[in-house]
N, C-alpha and C positions, 0 to 999 in steps of 0.2 A: 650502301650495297654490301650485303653482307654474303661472299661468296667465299666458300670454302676453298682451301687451298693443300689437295692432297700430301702436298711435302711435308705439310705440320698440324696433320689431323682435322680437327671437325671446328666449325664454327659454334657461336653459339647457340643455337638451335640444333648443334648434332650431326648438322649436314658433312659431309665429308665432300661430298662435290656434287652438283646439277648441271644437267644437259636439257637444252633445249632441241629439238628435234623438227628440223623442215623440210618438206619432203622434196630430195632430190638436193638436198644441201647438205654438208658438214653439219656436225650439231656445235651449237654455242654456248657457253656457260651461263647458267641462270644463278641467279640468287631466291634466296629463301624470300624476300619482300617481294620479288617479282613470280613467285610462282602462285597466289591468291589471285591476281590480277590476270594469270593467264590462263586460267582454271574457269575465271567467270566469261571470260571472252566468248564471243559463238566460236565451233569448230571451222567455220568456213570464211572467219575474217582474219582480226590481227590473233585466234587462237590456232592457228591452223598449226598443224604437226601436233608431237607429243611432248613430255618429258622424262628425264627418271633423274633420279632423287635416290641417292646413297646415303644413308644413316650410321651413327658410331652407337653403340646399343650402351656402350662405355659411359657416354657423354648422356648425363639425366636429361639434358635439355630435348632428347631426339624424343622421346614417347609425347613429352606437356606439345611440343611442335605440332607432331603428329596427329594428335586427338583435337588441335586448336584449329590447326588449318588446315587441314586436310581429312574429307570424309570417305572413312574405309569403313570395311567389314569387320565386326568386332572376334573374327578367328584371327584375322592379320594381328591387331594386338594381343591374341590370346598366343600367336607363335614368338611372340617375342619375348617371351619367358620359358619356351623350350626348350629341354636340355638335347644336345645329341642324341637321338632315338631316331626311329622311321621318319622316312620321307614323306611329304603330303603333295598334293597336287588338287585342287578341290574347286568348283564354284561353290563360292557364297555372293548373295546382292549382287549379279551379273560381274562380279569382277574373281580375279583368278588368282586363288591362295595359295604359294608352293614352301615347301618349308624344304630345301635341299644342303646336301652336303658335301664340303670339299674340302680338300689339302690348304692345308696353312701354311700363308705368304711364302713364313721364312725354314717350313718343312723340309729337313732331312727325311721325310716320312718313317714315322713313328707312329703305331697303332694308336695313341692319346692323341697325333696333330690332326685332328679332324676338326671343322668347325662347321656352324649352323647359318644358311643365308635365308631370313624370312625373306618373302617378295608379293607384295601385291600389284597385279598389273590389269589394267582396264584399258578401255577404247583410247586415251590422250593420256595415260600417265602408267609409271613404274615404278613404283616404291622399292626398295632393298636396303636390309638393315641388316649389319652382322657385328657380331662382339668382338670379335679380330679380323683383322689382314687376312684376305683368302687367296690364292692363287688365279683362280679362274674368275672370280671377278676382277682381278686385277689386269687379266689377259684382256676382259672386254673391254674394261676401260680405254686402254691403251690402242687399242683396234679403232674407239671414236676418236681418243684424242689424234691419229694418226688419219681422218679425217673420210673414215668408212661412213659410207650415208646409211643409212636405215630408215625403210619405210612405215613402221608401227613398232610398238612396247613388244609385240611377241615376237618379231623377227631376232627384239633382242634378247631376250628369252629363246632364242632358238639357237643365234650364237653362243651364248651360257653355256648352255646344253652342250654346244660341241665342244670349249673350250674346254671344260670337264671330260670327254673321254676323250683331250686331247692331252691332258694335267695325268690319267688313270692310263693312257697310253704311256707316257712315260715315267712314271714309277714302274710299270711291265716291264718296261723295256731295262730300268736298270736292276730288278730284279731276274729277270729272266740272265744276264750277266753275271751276278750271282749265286744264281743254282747253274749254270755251264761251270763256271768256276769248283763247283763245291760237288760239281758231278764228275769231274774231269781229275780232281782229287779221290773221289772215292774207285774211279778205276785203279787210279795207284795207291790202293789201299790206305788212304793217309784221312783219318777219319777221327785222329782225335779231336778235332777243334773245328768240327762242322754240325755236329748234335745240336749242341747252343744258336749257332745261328740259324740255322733251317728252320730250329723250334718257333725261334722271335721271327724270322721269314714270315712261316708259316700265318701263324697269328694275323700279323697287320694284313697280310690281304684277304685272309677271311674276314676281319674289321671289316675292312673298306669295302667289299664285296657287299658282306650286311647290310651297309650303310648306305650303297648305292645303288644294289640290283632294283628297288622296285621303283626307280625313276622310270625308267623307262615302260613302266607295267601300267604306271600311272599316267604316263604319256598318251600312251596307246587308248586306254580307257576316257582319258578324256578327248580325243579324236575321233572318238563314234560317237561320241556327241557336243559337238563343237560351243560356243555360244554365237549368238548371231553376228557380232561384232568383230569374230575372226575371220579376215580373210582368205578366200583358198590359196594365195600365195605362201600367208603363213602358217595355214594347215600345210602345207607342202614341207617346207619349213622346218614345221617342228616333228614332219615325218621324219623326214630322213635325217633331223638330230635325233630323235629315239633308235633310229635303226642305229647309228652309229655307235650311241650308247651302248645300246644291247650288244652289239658286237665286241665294244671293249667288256663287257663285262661277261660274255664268255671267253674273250682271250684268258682275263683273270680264273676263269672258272678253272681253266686247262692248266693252267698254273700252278694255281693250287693244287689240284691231283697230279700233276708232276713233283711237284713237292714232297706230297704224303706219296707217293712208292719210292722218292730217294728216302725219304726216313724208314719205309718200312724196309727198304734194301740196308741201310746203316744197321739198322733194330737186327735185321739178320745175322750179318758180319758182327757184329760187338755178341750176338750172343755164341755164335760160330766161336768165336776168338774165346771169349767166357767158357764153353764147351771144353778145347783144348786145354786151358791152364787147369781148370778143375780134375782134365784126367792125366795129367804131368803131376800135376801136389798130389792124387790119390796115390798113384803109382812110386812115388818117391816115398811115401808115408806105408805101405805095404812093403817095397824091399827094406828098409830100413827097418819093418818093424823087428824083424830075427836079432840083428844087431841090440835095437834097445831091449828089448826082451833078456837077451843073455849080460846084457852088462847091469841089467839089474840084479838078477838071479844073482852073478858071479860078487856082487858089489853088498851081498847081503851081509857078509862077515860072520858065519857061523860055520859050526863044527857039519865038518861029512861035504864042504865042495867039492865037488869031482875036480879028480889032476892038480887039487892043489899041493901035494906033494912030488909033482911029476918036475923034473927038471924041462921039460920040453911041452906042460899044458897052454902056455901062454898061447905059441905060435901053433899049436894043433888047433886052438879054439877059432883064431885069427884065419887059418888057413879054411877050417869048416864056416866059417859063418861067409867067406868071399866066395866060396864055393856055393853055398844057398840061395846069395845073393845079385851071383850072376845066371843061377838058373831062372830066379823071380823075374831078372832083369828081359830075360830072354824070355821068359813067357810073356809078358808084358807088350814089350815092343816091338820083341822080333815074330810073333806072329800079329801082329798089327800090321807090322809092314809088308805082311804076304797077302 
């Protein structure tokens, strides 16, 4: 019996862990020898419910498994060589090709912790293969082993769906603590050491946005034309995991443009502040200039200086040039301040 055992990765065929699925029951663990045998069975004897079948993409043994015992669509195996890019959602051969994207297991979220979950899912089974630990597939797991019944492969595909803008719910939510934080600083004008963050802010959830808005676009699209194999419980289903989706993915949308007017409000103030010092050094640089001017002149050492014989030129020059240099000063700043 060779059943995976999530604590210590993949069997030797790759499996990370299999669910057996009967309806109106807990699901039970399958193993990799027992899933050929359950595959050939009629639907309405000892094959009755579904499975799914988790893959380690790591583990070489998971594609030889794949392609041996199990007959997919040759885009299923062509998504499991794709890098992080767009989301897919597709029939091929009556069964349903989703190539999606989510937070990694052990994500402090970071624009790079994205990872890729292929999934092929049909009438009695659901394949899912990813290269690392995902969050939201970990969420669903834990929902069966916790002993949620599910009536079909897309209902759990519908859960997925939710777990994910349940996973994109809460990155918002610890960002949105973040920009109050960095907004609630910038009333008190305290803005050196919030540029950098808002920048790298910024970023990861335009990433993640990218990465995940057109889930639900693909959703929607394949629900005006179902396969026949879908039932309207789980067209219901995976309606309203798409609306949910969609919904966190304009919270993120609103986020983002909350973001970009705190930075363009920063951008303002830093060059406000930039503004002022520039016209404090012009101004120090203009009264001063009378002073350097005359102590070069005075400092030239040649024949014919004025008052250089005068017992009292030193302090005439000193007392003319404070005299100059407070009328500069007063043109300067004292008609600024009127």
């Amino acid at each position: 019996m060779r059943i995976a055992d999530a604590s210590y990765g993949s069997n030797e065929d790759g499996l990370i862990w299999g669910y057996r699925f009967v309806p109106g029951q807990p699901a039970q663990p399958i193993s990799t020898d027992a899933v050929t045998a359950f595959l050939a069975a009629p639907a309405d004897g000892d094959g009755r419910g579904f499975l799914w079948l988790h893959f380690s993409l790591s583990n070489t043994g998971s594609e030889r498994y794949l392609r041996r015992a199990l007959r997919m669509p040759d885009a299923f195996y062509d998504s499991l060589r794709s890098e992080v890019g767009s989301t897919r959602l597709e029939l091929d051969d009556n069964a349903l090709i989703a190539v999606v994207h989510d937070v990694l297991f052990d994500s402090s979220f970071d624009a790079s912790e994205v990872g890729t979950t292929s999934l092929c899912i049909g009438p009695r089974l659901l394949v899912s293969a990813r290269l690392r630990p995902l969050r939201s597939v970990d969420q669903l797991r834990a929902a069966v082993r916790s002993g949620q019944v599910f009536r079909s492969p897309v209902e759990l595909l519908a859960h997925l769906l939710r777990d994910q803008a349940s996973v994109l719910g809460e990155i918002l939510r610890k960002c949105t603590v973040q920009v109050d934080r960095i907004e609630d600083r910038l009333l008190d004008n305290r803005i050196a050491t919030d540029r950098k963050q808002l920048g790298a802010l910024r970023r990861s959830l335009v990433r993640l946005q990218r990465l995940l808005a057109p889930e639900p676009t693909a959703l929607f699209r394949l629900l005006n034309r179902p396969p026949d194999w879908i039932g309207r419980d789980d067209i219901g289903d995976l309606q309203q995991a798409a609306e949910e989706f969609s919904t966190a993915i304009g919270d993120s949308a609103a986020l983002v443009e909350r973001v970009k007017l705190i930075q363009e409000e920063l951008a303002a103030l830093v060059n406000e502040q930039t503004g002022r010092t520039l016209f404090v050094l012009t101004v120090v640089t203009v009264v001063a200039l009378p002073i350097n001017l005359v102590a070069g002149l005075f400092g030239m050492n040649v024949g014919g200086i004025p008052l250089a014989e005068n017992p009292h030129g030193f302090l005439s020059v000193v007392i003319g040039l404070c005299v100059l240099t407070a009328v500069l000063a007063y043109a300067a700043f004292g008609r600024r301040r009127d």
